[in-house]
N, C-alpha and C positions, 0 to 999 in steps of 0.2 A: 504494500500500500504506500509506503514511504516512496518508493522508487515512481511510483503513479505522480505520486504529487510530485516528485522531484522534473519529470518528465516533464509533465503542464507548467508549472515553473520557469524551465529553463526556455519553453516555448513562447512565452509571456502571454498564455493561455488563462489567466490570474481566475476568471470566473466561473472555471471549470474545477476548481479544484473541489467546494465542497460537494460533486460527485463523486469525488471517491469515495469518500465515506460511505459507497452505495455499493464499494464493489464486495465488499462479507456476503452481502445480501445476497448478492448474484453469487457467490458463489457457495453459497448457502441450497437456495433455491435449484442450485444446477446440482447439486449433491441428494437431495430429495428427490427430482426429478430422477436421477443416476437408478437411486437405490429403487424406486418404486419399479421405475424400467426391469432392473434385475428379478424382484421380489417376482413381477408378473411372468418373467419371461421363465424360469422356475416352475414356478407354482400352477400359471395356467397360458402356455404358449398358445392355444389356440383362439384365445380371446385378445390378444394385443391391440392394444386402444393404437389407431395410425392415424396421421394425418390424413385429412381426403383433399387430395390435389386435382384439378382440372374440374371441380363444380361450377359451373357459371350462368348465368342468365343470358351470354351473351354468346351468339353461336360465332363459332372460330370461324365458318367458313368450312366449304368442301374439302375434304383430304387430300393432300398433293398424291400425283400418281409415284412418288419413290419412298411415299408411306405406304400404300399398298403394296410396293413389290419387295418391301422391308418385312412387311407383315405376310407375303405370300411364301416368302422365303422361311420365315420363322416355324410357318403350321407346317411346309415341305420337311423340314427339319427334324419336327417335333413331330411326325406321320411317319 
């Protein structure tokens, strides 16, 4: 933490610095998150809470034709 502040300091960043004081927290919090990940992945791997990426309201558009022939390649692959 010392080294944090020293770093903003020398950058003459001055208003940043009582955010450090924030970083216990984050790494507090990223240790919790650690261990819960582990607990789960243990205990009950077939439930793993994931992020859900690509939800949107807003449609991408048609799929380029060398997404298709990535995806036709994959099921060849995988058949």
């Amino acid at each position: 933490m010392l080294l944090n502040a020293m770093a903003i300091w020398r950058r003459h960043m001055h208003s940043l610095i009582p955010l450090v004081l924030t970083v216990p927290v984050y790494w507090f919090l990223a240790s919790v998150a650690s261990y819960l990940a582990l607990h789960q992945l243990f205990f009950n791997p077939s439930q793993l809470k994931k992020t859900e990426h690509g939800i949107s309201n807003v449609f991408a558009g048609p799929v380029s034709n060398k997404q298709n022939e990535v995806e036709d390649m994959a099921k060849n692959i995988i058949n």
